[in-house]
BADOFI-168072 format. One line per 10 residues: number of its first residue (from 1); their letters; for each residue x, y, z of N, C-alpha, C. Coordinates in steps of 0.001 Angstrom, whole numbers, plus 500000, padded with zeros to 6 digits. Layout:
BEGIN
NUM) A) X/Y/Z/X/Y/Z/X/Y/Z  ...
This chain:
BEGIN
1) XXXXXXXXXX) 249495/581389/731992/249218/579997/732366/250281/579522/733350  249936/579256/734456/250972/578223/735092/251729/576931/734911  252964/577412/735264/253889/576138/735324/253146/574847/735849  253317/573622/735306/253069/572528/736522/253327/572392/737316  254471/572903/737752/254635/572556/739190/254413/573546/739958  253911/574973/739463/253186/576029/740355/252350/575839/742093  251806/574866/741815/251023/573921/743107/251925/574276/744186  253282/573333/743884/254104/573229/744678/255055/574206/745504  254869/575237/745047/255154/576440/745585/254814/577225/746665  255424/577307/747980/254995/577756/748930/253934/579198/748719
11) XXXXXXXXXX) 253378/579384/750123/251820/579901/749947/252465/581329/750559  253013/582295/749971/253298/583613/750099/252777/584282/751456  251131/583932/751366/250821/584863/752191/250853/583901/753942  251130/582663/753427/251100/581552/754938/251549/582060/755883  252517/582673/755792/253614/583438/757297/252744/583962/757378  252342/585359/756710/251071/586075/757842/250237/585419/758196  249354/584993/757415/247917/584383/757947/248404/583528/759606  249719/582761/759737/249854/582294/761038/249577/583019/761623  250354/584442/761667/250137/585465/763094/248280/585702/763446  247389/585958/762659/246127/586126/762548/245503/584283/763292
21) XXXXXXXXXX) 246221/583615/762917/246036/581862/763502/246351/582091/765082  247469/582478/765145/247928/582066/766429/247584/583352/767457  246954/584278/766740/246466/585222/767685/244785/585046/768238  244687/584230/767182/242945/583892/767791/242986/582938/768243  243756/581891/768408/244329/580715/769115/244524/581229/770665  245096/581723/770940/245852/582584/772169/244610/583520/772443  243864/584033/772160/242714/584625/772601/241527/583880/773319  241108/583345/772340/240270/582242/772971/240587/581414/774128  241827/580952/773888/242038/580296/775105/242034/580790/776046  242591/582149/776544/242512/583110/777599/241432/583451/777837
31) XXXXXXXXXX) 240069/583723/776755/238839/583855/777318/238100/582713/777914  238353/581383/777200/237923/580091/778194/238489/579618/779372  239566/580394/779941/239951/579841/781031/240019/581297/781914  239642/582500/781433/240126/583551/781969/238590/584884/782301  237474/584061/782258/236183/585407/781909/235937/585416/783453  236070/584175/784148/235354/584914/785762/236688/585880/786504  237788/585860/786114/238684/586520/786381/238857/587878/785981  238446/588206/784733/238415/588819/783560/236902/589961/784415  236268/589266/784790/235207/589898/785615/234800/590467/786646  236185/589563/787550/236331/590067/789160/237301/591624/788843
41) XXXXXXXXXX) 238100/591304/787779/238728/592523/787543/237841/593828/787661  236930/593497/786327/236346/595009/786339/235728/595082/787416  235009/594248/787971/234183/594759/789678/235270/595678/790618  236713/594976/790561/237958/595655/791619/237601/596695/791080  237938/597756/789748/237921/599058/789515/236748/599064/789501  235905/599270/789165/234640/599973/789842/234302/599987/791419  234324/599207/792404/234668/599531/793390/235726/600325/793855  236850/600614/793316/237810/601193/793709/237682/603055/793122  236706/603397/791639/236143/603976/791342/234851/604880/792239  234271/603612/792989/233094/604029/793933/233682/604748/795521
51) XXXXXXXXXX) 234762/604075/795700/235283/604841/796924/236247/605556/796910  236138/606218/795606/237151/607551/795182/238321/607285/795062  238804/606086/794938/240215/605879/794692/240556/605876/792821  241777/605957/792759/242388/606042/791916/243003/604459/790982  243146/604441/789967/243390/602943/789168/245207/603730/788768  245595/602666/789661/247313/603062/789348/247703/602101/788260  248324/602388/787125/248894/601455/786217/250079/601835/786011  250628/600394/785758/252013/599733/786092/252510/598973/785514  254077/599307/784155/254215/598289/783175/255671/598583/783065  256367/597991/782660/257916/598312/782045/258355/597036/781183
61) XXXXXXXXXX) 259508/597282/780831/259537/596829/779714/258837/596103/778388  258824/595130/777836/257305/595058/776494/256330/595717/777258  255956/596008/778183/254076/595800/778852/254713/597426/778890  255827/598212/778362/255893/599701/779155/254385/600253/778545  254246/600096/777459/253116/601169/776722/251943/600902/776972  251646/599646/777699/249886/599623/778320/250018/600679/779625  250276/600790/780650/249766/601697/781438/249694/603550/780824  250176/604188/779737/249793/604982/779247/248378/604978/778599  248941/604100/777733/247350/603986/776856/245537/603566/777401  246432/602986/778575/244716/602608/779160/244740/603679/780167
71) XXXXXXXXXX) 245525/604472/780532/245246/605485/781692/244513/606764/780535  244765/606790/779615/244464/607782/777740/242777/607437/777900  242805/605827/778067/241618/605460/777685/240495/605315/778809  241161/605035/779884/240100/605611/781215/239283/607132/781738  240964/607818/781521/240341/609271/781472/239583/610138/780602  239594/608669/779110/238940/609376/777798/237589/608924/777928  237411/608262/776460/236318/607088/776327/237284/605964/775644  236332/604977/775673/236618/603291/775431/235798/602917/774038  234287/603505/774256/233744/603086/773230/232232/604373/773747  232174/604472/775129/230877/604880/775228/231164/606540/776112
81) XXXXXXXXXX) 230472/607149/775868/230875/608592/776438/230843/608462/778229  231564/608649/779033/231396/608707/780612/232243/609790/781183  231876/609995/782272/232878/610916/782610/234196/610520/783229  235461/610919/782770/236468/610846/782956/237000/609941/784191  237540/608646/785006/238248/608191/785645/239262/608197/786065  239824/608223/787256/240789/608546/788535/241641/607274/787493  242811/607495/786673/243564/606488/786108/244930/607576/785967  246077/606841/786576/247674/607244/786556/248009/606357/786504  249325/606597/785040/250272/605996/784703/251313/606271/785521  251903/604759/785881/253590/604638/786672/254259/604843/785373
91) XXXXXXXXXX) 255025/605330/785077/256062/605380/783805/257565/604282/783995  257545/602914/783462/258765/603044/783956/259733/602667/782206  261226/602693/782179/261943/602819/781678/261767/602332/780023  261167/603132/779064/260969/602559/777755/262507/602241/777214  263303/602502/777825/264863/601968/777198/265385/601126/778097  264725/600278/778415/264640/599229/779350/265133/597768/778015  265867/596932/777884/266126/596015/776970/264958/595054/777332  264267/594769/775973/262900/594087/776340/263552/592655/775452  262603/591581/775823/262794/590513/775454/261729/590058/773854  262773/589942/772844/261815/589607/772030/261177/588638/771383
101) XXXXXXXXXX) 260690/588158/770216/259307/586999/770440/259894/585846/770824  261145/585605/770637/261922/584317/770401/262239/583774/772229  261704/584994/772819/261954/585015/774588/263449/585490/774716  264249/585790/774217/265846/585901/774562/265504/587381/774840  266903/587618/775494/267029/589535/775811/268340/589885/774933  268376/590938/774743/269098/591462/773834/270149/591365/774298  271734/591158/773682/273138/591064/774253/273367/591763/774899  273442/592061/776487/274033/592906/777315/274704/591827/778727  275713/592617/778977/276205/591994/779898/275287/591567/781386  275369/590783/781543/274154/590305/782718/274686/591703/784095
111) XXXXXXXXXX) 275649/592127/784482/275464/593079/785518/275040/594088/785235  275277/594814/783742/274416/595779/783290/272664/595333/783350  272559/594712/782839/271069/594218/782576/270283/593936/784066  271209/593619/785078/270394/593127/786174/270072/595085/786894  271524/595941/786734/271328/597506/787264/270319/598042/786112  270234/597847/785448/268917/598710/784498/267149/598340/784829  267523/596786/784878/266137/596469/785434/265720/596752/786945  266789/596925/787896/267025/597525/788993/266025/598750/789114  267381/599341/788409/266704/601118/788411/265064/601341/788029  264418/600329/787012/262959/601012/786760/262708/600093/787977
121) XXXXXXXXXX) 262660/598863/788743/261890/598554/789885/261869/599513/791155  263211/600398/790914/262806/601272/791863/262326/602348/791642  262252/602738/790581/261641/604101/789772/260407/603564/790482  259479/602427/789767/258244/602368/789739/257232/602301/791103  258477/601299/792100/257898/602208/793392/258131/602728/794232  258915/603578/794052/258851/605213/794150/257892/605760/793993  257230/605829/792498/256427/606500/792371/255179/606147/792603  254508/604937/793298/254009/604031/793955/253731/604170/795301  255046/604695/795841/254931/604959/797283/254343/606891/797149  254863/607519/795961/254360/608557/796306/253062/608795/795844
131) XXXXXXXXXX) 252326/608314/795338/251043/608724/794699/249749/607366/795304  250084/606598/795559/249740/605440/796391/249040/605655/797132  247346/605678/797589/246567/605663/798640/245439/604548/798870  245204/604342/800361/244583/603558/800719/243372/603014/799497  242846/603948/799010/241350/604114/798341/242094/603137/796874  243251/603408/796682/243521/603210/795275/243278/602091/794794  244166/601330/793657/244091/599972/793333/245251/600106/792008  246170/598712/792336/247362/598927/791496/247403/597810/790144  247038/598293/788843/247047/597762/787486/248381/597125/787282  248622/596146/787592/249979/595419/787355/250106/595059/785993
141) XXXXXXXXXX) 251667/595165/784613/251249/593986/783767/252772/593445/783560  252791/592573/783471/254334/592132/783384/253852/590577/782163  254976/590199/781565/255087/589366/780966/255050/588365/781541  255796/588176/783081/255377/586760/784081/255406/587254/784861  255678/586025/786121/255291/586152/787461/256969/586585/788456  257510/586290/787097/258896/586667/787879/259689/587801/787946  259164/589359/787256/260406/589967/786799/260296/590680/788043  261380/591133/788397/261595/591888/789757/260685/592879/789573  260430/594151/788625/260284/595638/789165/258334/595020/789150  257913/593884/788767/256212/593568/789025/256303/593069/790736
151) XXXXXXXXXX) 257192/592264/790813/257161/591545/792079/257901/592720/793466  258530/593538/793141/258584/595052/793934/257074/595881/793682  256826/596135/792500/255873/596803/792425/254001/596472/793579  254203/594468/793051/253581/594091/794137/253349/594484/795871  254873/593756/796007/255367/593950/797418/254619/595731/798220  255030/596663/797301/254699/597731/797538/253383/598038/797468  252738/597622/797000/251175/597827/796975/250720/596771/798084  251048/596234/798282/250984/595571/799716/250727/596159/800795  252286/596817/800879/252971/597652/801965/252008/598347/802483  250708/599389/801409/249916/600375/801454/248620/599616/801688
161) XXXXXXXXXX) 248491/598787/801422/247349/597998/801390/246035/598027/800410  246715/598609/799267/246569/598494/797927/246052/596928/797330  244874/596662/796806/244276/595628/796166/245299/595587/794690  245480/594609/794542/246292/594470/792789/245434/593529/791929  245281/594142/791136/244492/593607/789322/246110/592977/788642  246509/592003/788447/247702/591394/788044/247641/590866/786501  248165/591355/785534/248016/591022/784014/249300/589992/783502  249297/588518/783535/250995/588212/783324/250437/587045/782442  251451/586372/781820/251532/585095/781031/252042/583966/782347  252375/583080/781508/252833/581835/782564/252695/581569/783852
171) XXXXXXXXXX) 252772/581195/784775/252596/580354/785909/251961/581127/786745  250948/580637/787663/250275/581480/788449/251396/581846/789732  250918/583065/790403/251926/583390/791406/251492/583165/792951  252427/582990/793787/251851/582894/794907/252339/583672/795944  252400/585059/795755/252823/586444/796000/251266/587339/796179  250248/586826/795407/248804/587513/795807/248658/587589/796981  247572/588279/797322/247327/589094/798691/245516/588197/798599  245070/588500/799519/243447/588124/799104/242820/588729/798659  242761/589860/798461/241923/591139/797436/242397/590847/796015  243529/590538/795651/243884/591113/794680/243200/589737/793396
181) XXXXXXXXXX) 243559/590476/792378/242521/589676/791163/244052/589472/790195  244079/587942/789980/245443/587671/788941/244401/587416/787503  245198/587826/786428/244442/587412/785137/245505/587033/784328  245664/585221/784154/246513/584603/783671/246570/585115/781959  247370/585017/781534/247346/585344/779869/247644/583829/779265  247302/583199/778059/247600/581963/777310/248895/582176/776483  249269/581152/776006/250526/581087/775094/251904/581934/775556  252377/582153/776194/253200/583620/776359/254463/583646/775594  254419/583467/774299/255298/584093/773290/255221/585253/773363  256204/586562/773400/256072/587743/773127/255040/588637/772553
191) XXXXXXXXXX) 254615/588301/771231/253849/589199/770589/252659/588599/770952  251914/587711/770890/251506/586916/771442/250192/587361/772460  251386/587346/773630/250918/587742/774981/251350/589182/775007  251442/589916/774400/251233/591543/774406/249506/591727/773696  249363/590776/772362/248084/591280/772173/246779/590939/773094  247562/589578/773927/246115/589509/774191/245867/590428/776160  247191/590723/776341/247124/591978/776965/246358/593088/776545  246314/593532/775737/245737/594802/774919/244168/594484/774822  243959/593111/774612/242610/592789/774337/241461/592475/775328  242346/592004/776394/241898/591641/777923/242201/592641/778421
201) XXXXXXXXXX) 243018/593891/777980/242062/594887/778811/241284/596077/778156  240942/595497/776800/240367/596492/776473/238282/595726/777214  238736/594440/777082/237536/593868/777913/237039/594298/779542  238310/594125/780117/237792/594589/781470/237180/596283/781432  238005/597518/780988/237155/598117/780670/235937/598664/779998  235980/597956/779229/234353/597817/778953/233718/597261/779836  233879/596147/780339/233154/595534/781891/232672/596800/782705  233508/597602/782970/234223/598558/783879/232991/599570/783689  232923/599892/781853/231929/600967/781488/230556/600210/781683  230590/599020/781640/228724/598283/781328/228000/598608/783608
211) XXXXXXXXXX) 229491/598134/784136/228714/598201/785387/228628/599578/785926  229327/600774/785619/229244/602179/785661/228050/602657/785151  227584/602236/783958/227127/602925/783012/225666/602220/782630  225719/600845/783088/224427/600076/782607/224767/599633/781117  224094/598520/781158/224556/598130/779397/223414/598883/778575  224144/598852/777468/223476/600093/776192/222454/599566/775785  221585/598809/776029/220332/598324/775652/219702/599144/776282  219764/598833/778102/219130/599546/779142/219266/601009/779024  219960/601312/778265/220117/602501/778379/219141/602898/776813  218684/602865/775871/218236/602818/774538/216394/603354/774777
């Protein structure tokens, strides 16, 4: 039997259930302000697909592990069997000091921290400039509009004349080119705006597979 004042006792499972709150909070909103964008995307790779180019993806620090996994998931399947897609991962620095949910960066001395983030902006295009062709198209994802090795990575896909698909939280940028497709993210708390990274693009490729592939009705 419970105490009387049992009631009054905080709700154990409340902390989680927020994250499950504030992740469908932050979703939605990105899909109501973000689907014709969300759309021009997948048209860029499939066109860029149709004239034999290649889908370059491009992430470092939090965002390092999306350009593996969706280059896994282009050349694999998504959900529907197709044949394999022109998708390379840029690799840049997973020991890169990432910023965590609270937005702060981990204690390092700011000249260290500014040469580390250095080094992957030039890692990334480097390898940008070497694998980089006209036909291609460059998968950007950065947490904003500001961190150097996205806004090099940009610049450089420029240079080539490379269209950019742009994945970021906060403020729109005004560094786009006219080809290129920005897809704003909502809320950009850390964890946050990593999932709904993951989720917006697990959408565009599916987009990606419906205009390749015809939607699965038509196909039935």
């Amino acid at each position: 039997m419970q105490s009387p004042d049992a009631t009054d006792q905080p709700d154990p499972h409340a902390a989680l259930m927020r994250h499950f709150a504030e992740n469908a909070e932050a979703c939605m909103q990105t899909a109501q302000e973000g689907l014709f964008q969300l759309d021009l995307a997948a048209q860029l790779l499939a066109d860029t697909v149709a004239r034999g180019g290649k889908i370059l993806l491009c992430g470092a620090a939090e965002t390092a592990f999306l350009p593996p996994y969706l280059a896994a998931r282009l050349g694999g399947v998504l959900e529907r069997e197709r044949p394999p897609l022109p998708a390379l991962a840029l690799l840049g620095d997973l020991g890169w000091p990432v910023a965590n949910p609270a937005g702060t960066t981990q204690a390092l001395p700011p000249d260290m921290l500014e040469q580390l983030q250095q080094g992957v902006a030039q890692s990334l295009v480097q390898q940008l400039q070497q694998f980089g062709q006209m036909e291609d198209t460059l998968w950007l994802y950065s947490t904003d509009a500001r961190q150097p090795y996205a806004l090099q990575a940009l610049a450089a896909a420029h240079a080539r004349d490379l269209p950019v698909l742009w994945m970021h939280g906060g403020e729109p940028s005004d560094a786009l080119g006219e080809l290129d497709v920005e897809v704003l993210l909502a809320q950009p708390r850390g964890l946050r705006l990593l999932e709904q990274c993951l989720l917006a693009s697990h959408v565009v490729c599916d987009a990606l597979d419906r205009i390749l592939l015809g939607d699965e009705q038509e196909n039935d």
